[in-house]
PDB file of N, CA, C and O in Angstrom:
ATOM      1  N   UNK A   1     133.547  88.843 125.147  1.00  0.00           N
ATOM      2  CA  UNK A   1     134.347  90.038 125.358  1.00  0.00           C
ATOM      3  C   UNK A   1     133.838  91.139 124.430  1.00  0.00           C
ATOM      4  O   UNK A   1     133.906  90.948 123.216  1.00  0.00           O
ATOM      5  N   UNK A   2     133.308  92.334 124.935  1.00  0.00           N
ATOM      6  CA  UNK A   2     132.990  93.350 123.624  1.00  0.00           C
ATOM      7  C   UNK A   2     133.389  94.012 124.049  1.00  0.00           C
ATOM      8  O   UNK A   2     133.563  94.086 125.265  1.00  0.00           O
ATOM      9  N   UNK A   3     133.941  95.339 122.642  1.00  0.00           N
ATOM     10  CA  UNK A   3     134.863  96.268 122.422  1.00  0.00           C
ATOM     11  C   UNK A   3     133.813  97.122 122.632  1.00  0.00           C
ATOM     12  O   UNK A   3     132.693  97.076 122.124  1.00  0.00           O
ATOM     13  N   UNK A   4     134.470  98.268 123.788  1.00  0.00           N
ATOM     14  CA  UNK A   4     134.202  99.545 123.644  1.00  0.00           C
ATOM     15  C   UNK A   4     134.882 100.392 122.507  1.00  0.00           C
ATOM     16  O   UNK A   4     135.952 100.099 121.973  1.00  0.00           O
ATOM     17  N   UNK A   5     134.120 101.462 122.222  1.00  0.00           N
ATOM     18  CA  UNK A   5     134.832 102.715 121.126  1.00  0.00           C
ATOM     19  C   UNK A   5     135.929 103.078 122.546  1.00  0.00           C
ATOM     20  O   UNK A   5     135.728 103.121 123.760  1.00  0.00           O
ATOM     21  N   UNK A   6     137.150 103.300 121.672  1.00  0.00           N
ATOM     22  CA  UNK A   6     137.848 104.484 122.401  1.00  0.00           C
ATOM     23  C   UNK A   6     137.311 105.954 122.554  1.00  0.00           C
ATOM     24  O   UNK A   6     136.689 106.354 121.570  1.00  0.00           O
ATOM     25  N   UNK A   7     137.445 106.911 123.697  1.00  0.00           N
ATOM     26  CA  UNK A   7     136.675 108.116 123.672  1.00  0.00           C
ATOM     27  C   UNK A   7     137.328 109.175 122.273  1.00  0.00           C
ATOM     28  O   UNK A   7     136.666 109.353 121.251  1.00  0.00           O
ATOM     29  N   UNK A   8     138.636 109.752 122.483  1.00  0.00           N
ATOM     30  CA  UNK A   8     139.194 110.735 121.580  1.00  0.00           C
ATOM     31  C   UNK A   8     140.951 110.186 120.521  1.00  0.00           C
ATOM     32  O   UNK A   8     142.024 109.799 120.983  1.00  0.00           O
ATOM     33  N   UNK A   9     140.650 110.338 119.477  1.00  0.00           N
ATOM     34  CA  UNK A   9     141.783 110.296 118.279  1.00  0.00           C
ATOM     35  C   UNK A   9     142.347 111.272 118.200  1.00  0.00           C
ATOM     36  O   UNK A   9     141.974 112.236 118.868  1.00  0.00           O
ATOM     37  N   UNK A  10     143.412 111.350 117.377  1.00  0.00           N
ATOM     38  CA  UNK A  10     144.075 112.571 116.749  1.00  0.00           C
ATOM     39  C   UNK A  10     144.180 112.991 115.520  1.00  0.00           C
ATOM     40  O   UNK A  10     144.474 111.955 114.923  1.00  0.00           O
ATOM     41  N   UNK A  11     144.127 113.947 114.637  1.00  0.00           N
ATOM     42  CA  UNK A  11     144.391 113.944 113.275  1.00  0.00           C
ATOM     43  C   UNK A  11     145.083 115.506 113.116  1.00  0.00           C
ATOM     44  O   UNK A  11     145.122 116.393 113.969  1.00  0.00           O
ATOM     45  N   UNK A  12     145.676 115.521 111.556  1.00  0.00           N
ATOM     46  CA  UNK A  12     146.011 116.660 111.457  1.00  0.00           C
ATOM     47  C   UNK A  12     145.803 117.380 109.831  1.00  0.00           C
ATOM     48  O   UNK A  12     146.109 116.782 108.799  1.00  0.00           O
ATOM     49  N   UNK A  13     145.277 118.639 109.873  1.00  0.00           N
ATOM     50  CA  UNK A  13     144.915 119.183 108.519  1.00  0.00           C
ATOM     51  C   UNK A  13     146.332 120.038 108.262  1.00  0.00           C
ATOM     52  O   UNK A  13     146.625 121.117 108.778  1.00  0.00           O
ATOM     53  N   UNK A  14     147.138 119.241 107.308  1.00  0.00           N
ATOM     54  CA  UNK A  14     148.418 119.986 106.330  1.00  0.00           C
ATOM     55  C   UNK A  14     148.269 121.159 105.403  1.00  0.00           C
ATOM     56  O   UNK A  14     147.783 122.185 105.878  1.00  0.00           O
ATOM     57  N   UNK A  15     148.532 121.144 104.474  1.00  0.00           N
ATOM     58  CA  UNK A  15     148.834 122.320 103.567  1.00  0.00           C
ATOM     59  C   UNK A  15     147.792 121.970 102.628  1.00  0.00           C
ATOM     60  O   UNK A  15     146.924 122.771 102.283  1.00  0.00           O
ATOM     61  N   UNK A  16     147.865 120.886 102.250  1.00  0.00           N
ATOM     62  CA  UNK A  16     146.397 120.522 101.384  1.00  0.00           C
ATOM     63  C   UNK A  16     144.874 120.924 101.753  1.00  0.00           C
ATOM     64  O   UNK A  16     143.896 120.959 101.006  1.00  0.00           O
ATOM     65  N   UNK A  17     144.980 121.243 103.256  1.00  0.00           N
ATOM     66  CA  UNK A  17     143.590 121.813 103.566  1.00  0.00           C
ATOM     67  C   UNK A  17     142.741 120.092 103.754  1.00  0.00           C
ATOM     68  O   UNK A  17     143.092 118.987 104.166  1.00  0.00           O
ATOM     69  N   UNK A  18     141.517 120.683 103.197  1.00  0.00           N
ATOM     70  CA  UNK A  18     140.358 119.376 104.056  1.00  0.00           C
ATOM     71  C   UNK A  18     140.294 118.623 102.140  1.00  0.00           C
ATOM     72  O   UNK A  18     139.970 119.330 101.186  1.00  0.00           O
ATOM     73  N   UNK A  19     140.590 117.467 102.037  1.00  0.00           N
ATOM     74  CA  UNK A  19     140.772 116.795 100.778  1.00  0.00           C
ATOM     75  C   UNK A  19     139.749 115.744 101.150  1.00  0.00           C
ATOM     76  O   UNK A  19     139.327 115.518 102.284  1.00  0.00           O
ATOM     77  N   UNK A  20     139.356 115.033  99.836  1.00  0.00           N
ATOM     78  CA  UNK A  20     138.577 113.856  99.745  1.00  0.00           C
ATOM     79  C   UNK A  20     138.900 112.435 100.823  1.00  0.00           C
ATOM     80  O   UNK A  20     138.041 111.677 101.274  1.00  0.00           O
ATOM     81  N   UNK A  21     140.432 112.363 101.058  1.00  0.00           N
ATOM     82  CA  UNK A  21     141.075 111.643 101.342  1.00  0.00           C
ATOM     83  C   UNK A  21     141.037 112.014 103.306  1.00  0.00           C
ATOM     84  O   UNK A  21     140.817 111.168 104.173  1.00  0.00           O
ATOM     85  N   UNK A  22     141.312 113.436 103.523  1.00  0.00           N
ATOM     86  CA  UNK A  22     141.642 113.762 104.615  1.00  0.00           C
ATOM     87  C   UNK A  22     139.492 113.527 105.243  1.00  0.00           C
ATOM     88  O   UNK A  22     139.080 113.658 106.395  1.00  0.00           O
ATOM     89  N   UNK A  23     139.040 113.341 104.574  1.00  0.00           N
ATOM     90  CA  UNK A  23     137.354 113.335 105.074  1.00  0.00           C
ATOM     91  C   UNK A  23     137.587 111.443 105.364  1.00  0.00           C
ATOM     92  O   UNK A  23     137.519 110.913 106.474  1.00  0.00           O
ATOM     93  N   UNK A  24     137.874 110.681 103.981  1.00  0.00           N
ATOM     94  CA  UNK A  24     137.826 109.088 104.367  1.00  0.00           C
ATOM     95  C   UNK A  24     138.491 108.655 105.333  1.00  0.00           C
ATOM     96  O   UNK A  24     138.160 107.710 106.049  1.00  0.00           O
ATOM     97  N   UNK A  25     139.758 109.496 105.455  1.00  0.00           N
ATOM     98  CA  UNK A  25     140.153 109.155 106.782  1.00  0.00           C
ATOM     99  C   UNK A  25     139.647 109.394 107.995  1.00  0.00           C
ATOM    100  O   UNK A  25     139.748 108.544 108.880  1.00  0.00           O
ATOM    101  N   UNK A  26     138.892 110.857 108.251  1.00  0.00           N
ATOM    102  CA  UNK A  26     138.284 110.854 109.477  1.00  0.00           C
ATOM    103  C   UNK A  26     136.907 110.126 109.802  1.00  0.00           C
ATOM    104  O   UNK A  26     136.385 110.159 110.916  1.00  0.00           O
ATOM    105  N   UNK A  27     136.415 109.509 108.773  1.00  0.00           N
ATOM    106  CA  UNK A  27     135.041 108.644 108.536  1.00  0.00           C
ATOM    107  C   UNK A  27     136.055 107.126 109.341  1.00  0.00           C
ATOM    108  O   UNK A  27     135.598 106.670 110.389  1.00  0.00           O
ATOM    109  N   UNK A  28     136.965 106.682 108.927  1.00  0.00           N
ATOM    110  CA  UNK A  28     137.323 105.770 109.100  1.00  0.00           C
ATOM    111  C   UNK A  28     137.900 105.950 110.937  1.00  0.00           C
ATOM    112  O   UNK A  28     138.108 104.881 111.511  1.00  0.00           O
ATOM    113  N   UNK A  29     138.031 106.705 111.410  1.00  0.00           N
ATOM    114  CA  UNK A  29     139.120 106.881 112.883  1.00  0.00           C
ATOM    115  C   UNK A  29     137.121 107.012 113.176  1.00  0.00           C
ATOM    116  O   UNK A  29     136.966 106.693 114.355  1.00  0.00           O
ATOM    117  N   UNK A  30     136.016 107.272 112.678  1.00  0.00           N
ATOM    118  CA  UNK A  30     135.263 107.630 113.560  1.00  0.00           C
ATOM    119  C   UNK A  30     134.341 105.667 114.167  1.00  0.00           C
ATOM    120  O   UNK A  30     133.466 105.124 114.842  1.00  0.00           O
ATOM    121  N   UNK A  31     135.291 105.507 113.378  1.00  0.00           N
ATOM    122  CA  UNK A  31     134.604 103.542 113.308  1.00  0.00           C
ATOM    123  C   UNK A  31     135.363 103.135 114.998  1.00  0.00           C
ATOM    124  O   UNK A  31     134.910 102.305 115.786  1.00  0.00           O
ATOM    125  N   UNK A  32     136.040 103.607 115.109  1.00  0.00           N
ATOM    126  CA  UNK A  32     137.163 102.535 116.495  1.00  0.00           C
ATOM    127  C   UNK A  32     137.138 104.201 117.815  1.00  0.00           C
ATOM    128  O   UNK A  32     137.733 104.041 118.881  1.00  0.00           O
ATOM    129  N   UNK A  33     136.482 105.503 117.566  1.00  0.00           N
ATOM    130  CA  UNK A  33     136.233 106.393 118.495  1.00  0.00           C
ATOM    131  C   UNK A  33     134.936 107.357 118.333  1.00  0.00           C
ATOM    132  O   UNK A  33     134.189 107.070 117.397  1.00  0.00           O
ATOM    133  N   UNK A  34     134.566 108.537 119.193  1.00  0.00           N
ATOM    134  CA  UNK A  34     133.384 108.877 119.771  1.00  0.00           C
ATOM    135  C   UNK A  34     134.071 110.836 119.062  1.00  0.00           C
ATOM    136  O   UNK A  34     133.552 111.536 118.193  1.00  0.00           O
ATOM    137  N   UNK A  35     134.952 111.028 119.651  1.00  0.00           N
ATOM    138  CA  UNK A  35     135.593 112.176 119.285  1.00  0.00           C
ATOM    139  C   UNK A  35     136.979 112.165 118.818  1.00  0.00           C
ATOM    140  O   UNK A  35     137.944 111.552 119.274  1.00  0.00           O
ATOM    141  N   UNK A  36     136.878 113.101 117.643  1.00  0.00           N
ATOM    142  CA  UNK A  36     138.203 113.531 117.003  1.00  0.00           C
ATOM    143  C   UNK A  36     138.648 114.639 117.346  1.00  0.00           C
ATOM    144  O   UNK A  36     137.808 115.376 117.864  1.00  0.00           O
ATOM    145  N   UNK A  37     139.921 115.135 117.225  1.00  0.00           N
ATOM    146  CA  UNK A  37     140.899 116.381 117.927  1.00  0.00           C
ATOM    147  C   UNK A  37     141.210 116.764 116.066  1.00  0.00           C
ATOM    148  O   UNK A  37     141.835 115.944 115.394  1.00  0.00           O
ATOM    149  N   UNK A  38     140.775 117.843 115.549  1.00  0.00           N
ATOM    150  CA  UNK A  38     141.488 117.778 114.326  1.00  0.00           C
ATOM    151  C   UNK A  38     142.338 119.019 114.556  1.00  0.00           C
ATOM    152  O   UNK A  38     141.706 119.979 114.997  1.00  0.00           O
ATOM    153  N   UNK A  39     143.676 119.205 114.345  1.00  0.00           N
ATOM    154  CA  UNK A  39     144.644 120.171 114.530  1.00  0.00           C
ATOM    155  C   UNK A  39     145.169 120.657 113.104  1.00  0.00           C
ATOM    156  O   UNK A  39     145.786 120.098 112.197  1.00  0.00           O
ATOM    157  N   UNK A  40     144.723 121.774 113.274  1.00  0.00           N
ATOM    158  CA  UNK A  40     145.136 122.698 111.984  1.00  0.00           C
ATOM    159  C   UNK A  40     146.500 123.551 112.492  1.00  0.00           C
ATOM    160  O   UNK A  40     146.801 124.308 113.415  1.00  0.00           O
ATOM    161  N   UNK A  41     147.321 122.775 110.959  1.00  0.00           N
ATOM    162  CA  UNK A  41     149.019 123.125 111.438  1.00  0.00           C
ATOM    163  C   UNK A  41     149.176 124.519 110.993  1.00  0.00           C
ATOM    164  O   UNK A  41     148.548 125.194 110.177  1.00  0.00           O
ATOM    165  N   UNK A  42     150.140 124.753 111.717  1.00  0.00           N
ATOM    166  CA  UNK A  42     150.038 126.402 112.015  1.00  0.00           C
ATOM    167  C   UNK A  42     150.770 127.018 110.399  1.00  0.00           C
ATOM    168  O   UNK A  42     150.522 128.177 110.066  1.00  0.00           O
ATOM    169  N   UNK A  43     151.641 126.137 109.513  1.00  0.00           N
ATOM    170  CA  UNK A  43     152.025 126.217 108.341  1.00  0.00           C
ATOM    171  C   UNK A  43     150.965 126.723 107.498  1.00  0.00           C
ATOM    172  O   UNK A  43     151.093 127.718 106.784  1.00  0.00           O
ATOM    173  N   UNK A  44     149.694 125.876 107.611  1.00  0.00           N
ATOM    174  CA  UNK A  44     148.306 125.996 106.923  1.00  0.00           C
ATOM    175  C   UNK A  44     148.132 127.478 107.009  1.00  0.00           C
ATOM    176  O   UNK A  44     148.104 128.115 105.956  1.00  0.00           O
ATOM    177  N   UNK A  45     148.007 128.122 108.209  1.00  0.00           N
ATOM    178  CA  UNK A  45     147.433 129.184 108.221  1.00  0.00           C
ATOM    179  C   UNK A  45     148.396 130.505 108.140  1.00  0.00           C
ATOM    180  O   UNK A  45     148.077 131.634 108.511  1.00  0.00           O
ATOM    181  N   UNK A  46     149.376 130.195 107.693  1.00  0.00           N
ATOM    182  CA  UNK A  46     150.202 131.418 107.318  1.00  0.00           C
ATOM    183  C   UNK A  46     149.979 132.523 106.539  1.00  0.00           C
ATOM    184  O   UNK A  46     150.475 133.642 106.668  1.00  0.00           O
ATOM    185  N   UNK A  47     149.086 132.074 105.607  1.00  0.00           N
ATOM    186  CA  UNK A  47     149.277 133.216 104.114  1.00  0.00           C
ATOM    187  C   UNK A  47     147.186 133.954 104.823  1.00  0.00           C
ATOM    188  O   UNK A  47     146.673 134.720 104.008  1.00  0.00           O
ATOM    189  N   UNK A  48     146.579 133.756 105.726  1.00  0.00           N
ATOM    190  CA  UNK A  48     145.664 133.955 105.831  1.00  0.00           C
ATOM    191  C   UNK A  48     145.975 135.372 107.476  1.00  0.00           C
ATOM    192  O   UNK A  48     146.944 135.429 108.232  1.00  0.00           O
ATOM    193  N   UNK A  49     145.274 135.863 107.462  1.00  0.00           N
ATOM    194  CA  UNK A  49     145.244 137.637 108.160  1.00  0.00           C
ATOM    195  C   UNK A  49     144.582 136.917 109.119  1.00  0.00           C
ATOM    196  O   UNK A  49     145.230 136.854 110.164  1.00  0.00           O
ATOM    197  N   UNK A  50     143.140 136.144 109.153  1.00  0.00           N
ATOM    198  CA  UNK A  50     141.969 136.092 110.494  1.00  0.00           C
ATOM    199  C   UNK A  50     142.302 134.289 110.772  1.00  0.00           C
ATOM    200  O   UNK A  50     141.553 133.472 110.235  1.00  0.00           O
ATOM    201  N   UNK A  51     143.140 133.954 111.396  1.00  0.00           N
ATOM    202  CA  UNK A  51     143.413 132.589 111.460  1.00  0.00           C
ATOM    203  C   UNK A  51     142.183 131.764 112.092  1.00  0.00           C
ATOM    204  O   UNK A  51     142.039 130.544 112.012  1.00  0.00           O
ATOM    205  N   UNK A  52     141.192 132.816 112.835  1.00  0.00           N
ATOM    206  CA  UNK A  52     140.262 131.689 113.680  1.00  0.00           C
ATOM    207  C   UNK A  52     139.352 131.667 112.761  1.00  0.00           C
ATOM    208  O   UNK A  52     138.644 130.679 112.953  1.00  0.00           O
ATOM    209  N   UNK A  53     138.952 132.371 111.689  1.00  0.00           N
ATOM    210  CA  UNK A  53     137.828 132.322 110.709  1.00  0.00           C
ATOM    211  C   UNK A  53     138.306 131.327 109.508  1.00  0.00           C
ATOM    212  O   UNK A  53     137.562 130.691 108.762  1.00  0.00           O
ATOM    213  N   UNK A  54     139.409 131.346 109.505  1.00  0.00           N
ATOM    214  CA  UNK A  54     139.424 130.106 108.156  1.00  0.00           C
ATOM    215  C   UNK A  54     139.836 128.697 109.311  1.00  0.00           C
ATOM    216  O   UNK A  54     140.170 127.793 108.545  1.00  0.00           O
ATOM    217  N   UNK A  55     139.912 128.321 110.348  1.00  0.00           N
ATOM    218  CA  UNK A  55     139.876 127.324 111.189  1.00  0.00           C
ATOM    219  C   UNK A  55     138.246 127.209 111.404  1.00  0.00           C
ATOM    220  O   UNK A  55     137.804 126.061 111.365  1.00  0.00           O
ATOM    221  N   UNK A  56     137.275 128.310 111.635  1.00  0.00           N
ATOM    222  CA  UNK A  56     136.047 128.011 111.260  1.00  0.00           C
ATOM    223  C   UNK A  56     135.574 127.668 110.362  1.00  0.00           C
ATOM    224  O   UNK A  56     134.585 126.935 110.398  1.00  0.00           O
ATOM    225  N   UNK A  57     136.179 128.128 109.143  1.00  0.00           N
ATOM    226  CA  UNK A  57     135.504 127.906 107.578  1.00  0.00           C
ATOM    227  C   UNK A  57     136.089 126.194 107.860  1.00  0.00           C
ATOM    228  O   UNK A  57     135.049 125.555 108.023  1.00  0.00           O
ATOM    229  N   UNK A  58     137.097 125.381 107.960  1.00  0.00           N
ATOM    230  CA  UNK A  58     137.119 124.298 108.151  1.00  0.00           C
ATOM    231  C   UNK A  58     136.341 123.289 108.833  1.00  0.00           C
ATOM    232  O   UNK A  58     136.050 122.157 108.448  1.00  0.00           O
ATOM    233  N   UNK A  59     136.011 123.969 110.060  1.00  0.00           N
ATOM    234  CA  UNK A  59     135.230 122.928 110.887  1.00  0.00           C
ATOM    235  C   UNK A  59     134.099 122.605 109.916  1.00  0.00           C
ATOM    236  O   UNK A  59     133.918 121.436 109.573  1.00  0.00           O
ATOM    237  N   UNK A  60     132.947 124.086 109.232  1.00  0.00           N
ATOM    238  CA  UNK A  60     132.563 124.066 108.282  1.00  0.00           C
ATOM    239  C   UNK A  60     131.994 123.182 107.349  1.00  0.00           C
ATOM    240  O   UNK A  60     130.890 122.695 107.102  1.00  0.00           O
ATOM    241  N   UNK A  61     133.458 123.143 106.804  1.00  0.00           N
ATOM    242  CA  UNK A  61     133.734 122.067 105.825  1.00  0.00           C
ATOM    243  C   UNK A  61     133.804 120.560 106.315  1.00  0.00           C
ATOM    244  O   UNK A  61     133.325 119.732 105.540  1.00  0.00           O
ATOM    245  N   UNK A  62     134.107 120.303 106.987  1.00  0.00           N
ATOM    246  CA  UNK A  62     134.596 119.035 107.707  1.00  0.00           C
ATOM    247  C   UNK A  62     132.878 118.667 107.735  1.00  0.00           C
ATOM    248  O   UNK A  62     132.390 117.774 107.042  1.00  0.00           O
ATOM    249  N   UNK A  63     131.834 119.820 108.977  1.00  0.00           N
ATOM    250  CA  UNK A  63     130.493 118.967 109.045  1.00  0.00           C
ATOM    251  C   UNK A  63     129.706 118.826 107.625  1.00  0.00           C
ATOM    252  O   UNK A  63     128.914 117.888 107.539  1.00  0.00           O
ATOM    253  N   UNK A  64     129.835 119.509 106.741  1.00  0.00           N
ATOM    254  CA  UNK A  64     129.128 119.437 105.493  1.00  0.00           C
ATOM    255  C   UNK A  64     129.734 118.210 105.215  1.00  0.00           C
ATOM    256  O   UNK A  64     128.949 117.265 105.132  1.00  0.00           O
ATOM    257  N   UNK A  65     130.681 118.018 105.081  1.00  0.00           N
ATOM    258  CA  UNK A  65     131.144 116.855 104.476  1.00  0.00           C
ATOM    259  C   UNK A  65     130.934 115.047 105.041  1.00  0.00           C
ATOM    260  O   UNK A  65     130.809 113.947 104.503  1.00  0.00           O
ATOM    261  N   UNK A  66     130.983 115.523 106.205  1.00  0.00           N
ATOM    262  CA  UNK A  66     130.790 114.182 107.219  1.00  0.00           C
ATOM    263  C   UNK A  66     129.284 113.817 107.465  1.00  0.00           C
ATOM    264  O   UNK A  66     128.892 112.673 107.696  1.00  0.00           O
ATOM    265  N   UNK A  67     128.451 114.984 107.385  1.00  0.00           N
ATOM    266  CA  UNK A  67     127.118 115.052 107.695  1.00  0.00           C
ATOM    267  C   UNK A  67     126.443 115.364 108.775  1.00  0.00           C
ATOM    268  O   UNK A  67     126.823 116.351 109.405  1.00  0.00           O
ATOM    269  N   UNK A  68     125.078 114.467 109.333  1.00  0.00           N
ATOM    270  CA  UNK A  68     124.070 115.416 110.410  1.00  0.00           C
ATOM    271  C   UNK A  68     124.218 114.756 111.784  1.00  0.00           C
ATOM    272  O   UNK A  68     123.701 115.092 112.850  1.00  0.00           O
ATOM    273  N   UNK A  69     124.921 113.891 111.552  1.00  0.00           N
ATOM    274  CA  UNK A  69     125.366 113.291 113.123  1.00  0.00           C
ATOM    275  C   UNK A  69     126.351 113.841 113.501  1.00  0.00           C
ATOM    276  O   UNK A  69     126.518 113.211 114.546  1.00  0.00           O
ATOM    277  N   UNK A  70     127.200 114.584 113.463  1.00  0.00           N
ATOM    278  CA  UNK A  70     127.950 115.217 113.606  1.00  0.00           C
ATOM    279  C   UNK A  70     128.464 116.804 113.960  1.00  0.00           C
ATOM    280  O   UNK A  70     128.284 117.757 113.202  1.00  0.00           O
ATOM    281  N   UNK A  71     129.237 116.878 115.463  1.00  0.00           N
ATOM    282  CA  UNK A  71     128.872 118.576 115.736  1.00  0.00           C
ATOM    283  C   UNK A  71     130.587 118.747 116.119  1.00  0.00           C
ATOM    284  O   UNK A  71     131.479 117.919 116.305  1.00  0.00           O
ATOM    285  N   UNK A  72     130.553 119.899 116.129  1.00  0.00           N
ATOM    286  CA  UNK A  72     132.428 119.972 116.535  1.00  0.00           C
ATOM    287  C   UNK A  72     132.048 122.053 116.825  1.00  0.00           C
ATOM    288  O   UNK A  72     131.306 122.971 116.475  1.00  0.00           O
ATOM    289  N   UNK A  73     133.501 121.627 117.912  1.00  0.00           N
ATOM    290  CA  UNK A  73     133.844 122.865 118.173  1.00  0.00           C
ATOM    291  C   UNK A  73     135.155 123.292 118.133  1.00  0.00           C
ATOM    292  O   UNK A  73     135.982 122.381 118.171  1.00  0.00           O
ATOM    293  N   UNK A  74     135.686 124.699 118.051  1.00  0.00           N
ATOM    294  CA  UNK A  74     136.855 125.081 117.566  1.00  0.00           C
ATOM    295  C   UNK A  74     137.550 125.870 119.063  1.00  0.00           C
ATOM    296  O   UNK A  74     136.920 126.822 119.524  1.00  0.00           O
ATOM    297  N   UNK A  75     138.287 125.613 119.460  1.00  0.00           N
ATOM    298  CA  UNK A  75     139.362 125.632 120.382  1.00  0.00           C
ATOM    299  C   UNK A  75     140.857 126.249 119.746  1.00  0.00           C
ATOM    300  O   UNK A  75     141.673 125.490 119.223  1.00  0.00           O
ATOM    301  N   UNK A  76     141.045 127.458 119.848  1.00  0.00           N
ATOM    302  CA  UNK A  76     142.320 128.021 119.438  1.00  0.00           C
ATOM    303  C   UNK A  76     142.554 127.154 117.464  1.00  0.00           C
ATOM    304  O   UNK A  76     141.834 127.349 116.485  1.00  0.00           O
ATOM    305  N   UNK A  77     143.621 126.388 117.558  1.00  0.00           N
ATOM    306  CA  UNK A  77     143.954 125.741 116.002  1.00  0.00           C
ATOM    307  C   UNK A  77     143.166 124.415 116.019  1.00  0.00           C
ATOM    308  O   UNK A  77     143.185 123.835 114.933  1.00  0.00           O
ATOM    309  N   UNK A  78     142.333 123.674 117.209  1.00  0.00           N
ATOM    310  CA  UNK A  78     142.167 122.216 117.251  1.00  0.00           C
ATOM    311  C   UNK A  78     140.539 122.646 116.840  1.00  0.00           C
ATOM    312  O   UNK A  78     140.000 123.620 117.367  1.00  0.00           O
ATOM    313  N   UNK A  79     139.913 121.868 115.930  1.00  0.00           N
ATOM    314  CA  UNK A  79     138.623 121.154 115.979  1.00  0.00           C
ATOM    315  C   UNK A  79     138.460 120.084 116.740  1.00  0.00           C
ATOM    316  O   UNK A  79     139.235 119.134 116.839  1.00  0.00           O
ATOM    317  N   UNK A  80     137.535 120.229 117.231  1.00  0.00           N
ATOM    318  CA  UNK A  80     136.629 118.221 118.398  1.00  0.00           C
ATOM    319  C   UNK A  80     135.540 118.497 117.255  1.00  0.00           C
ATOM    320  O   UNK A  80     135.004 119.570 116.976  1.00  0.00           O
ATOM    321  N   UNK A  81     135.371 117.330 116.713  1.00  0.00           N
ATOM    322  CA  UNK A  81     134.152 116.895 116.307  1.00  0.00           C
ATOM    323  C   UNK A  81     134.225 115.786 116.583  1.00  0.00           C
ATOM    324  O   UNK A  81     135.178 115.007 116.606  1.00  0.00           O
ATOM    325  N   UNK A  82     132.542 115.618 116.948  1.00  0.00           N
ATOM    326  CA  UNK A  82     131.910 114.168 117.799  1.00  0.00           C
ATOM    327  C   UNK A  82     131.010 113.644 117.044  1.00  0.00           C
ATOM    328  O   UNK A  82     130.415 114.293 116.184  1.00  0.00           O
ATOM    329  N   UNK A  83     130.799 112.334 117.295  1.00  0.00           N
ATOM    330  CA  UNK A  83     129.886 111.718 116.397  1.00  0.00           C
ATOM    331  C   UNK A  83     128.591 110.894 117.105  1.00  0.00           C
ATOM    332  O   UNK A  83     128.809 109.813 117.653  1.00  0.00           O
ATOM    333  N   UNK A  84     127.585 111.317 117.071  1.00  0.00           N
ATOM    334  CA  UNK A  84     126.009 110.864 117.657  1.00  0.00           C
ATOM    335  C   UNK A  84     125.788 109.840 116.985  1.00  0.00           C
ATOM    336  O   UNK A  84     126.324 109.294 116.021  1.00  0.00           O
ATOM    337  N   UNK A  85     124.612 109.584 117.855  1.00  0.00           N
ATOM    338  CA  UNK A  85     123.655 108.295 117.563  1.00  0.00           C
ATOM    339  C   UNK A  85     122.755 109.019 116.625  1.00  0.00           C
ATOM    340  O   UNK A  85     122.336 108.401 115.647  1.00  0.00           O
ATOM    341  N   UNK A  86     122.322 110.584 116.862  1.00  0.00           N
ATOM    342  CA  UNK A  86     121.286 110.582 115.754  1.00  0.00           C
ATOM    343  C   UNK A  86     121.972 111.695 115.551  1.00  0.00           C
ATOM    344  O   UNK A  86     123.064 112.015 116.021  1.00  0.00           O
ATOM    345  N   UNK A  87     121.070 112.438 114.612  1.00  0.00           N
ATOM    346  CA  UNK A  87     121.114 113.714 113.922  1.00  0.00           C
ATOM    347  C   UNK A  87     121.151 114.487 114.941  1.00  0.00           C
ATOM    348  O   UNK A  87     120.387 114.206 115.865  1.00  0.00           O
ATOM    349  N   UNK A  88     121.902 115.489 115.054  1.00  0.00           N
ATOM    350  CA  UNK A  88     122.022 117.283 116.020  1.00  0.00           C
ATOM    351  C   UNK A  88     121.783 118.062 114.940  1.00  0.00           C
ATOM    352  O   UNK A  88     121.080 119.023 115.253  1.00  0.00           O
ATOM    353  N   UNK A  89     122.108 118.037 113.694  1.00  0.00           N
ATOM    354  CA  UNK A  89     122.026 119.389 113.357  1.00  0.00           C
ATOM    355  C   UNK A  89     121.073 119.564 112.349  1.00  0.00           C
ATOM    356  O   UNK A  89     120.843 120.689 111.904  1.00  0.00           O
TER     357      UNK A  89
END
């Protein structure tokens, strides 16, 4: 019997923003799926004027942090980042 990956997860970036913790966790959801939905809560972006540019500065952050297999796009408050077999970027 072998396990397929599930295709898409869910996660969500709080008030803390993108933390050490909020990266191990999405390293870890990327072990059992292919794509993540990351949803930036609308609380987060209150005190900020250009809401889609600091939801960019996140995605950002998220691929620096995760690395070169890895590409995502920004959709209104949600990041998709996906995870390859090789390097994209």
């Amino acid at each position: 019997m072998s396990r397929q990956k599930s295709i898409v997860s869910k996660i969500q970036v709080g008030k803390n923003g993108i933390t050490k913790n909020f990266i191990d966790t999405l390293r870890s959801y990327f072990k059992k799926h292919t794509i993540v939905k990351v949803s930036v809560l609308k609380n987060n972006l209150e005190e900020f004027d250009n809401k889609k540019e600091k939801v960019k500065e996140y995605s950002d952050k998220i691929l620096s942090d995760l690395g070169k297999s890895y590409t995502s796009r920004t959709i209104g408050h949600t990041i998709i980042v996906q995870k390859w077999r090789k390097e994209k970027r």
